[in-house]
C-alpha positions in Angstrom: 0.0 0.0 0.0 1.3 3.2 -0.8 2.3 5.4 2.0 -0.9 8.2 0.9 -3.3 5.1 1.2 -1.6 4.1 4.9 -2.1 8.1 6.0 -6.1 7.7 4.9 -6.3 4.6 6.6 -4.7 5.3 9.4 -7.0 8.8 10.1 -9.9 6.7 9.2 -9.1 4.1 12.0 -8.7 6.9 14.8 -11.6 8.6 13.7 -14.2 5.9 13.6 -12.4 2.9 16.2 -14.0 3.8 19.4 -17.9 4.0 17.4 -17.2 0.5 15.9 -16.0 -0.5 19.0 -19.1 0.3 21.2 -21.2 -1.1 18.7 -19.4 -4.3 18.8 -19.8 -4.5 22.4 -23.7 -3.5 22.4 -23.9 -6.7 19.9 -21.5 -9.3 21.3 -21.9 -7.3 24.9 -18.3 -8.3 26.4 -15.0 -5.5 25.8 -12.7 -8.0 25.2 -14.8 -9.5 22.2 -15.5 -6.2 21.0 -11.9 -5.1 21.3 -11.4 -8.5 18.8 -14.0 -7.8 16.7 -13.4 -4.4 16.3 -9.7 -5.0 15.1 -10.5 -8.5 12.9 -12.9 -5.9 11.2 -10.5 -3.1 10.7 -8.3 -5.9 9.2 -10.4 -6.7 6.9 -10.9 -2.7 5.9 -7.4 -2.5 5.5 -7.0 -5.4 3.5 -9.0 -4.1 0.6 -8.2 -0.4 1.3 -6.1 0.1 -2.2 -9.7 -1.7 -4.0 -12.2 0.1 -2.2 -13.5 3.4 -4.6 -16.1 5.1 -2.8 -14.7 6.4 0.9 -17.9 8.0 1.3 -19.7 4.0 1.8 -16.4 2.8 4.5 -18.9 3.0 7.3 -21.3 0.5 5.6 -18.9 -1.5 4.9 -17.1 -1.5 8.5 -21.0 -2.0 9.8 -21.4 -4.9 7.8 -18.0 -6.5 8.2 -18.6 -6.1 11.9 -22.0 -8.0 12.0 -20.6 -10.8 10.0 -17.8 -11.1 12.1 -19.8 -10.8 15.5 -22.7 -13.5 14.0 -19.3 -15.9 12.8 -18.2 -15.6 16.1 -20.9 -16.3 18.5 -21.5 -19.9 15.8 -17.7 -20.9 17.3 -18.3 -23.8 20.1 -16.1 -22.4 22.3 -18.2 -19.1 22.2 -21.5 -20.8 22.9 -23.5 -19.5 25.4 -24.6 -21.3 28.5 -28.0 -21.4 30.3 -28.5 -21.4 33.7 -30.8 -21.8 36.5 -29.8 -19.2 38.5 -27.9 -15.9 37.6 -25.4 -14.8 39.6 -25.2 -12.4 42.2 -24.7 -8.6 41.3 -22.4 -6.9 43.2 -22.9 -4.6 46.2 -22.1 -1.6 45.0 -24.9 -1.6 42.0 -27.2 0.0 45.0 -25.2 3.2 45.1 -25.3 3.6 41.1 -27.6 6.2 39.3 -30.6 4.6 37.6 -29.2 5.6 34.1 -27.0 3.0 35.0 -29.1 0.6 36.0 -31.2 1.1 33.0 -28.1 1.0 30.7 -27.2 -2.4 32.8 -30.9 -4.0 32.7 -30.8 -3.5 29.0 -27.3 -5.1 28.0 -27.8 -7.9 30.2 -31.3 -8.6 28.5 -29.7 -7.9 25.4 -27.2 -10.9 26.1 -29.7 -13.2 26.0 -30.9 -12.1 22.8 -29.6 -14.9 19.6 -26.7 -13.2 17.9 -28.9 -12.4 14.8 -31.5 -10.7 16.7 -29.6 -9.0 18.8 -27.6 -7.2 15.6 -30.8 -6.3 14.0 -31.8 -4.6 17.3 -28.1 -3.1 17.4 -28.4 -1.8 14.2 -31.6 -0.8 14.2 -32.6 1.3 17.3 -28.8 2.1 18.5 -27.4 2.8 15.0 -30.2 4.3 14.0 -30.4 2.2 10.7 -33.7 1.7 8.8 -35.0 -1.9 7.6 -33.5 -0.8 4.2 -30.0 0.0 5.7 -30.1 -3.6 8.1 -31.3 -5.7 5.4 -28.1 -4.5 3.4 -25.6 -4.4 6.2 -26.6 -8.2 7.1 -27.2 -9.2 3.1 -30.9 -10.3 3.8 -34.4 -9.1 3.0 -36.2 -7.0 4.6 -38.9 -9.2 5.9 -35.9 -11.1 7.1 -34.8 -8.0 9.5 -38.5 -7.4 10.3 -39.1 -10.8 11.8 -36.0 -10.8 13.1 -36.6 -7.6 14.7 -40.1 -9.0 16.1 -38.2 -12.2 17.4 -34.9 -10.3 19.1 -38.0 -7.8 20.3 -40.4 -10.7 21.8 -36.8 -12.3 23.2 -35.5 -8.9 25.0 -38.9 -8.6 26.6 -38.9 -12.2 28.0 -35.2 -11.8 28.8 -36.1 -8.7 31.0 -38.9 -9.7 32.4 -40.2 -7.9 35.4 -38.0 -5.4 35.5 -39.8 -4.2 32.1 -42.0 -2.7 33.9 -39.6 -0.9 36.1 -37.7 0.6 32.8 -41.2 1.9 31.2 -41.6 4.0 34.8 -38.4 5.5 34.5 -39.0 6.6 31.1 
């Protein structure tokens, strides 16, 4: 790569590496992972820098890259997910934390126990801000794909939260 090409990437990394980053953590909800993901997906950018023509689309692309690469990585066995009876205790000092934090909490941990799929099309959609239109291309489906899937990862957030649903919809 030509040193030009290197400077371009290299500004484009630092200006868009910590927004990939938290929306690889919202979909794969651990730092480390996201940390991984965010770099295996800048990899990729960097890659095909020298063939990519139109700078103004590198977000879509990094979007799209980063949803393949979270939904690749949550189908590894050694990333699988396990059920359980009985969660965990929280620690002691979540009593003293403001309830923006609680909410923000509440919501990642039911977004956890959303499938990987689902849980990108709700990423993308209502924290990205993306339309059906924008998911259905970033994920390389239809769009009655990412509307189902939206109503599933929607019906699964609600049963993954539970009661405290109700206490969210009072804070708002």
């Amino acid at each position: 790569m030509e040193q030009r090409e290197e400077q371009e990437f290299a500004e484009y990394f630092a200006a868009r590496r910590e927004a990939v980053r938290r929306m690889a953590y919202m979909m794969c909800g651990d730092w480390h992972r996201a940390d991984d993901l965010t770099q295996n997906a800048f990899i990729a950018v960097h890659r095909r820098w020298h063939k990519i023509r139109d700078k103004e689309a590198l977000d879509a692309y990094v979007r799209r890259t980063l949803t393949r690469a979270v939904i690749d990585d949550s189908r590894r066995p050694w990333r699988r997910e396990r059920a359980v009876d009985e969660l965990p205790e929280h620690s002691a000092d979540r009593v003293d934390m403001d309830d923006s934090v609680v909410t923000r909490r509440t919501l990642l941990a039911g977004l956890r126990l959303v499938p990987p799929k689902q849980r990108a099309v709700l990423v993308l959609r209502y924290l990205e801000g993306l339309d059906v239109a924008g998911v259905a291309e970033v994920m390389k489906c239809s769009e009655g794909n990412v509307k189902s899937q939206t109503a599933r990862g929607l019906e699964a957030l609600r049963a993954a939260l539970g009661d405290s649903l109700g206490d969210l919809r009072s804070m708002s």
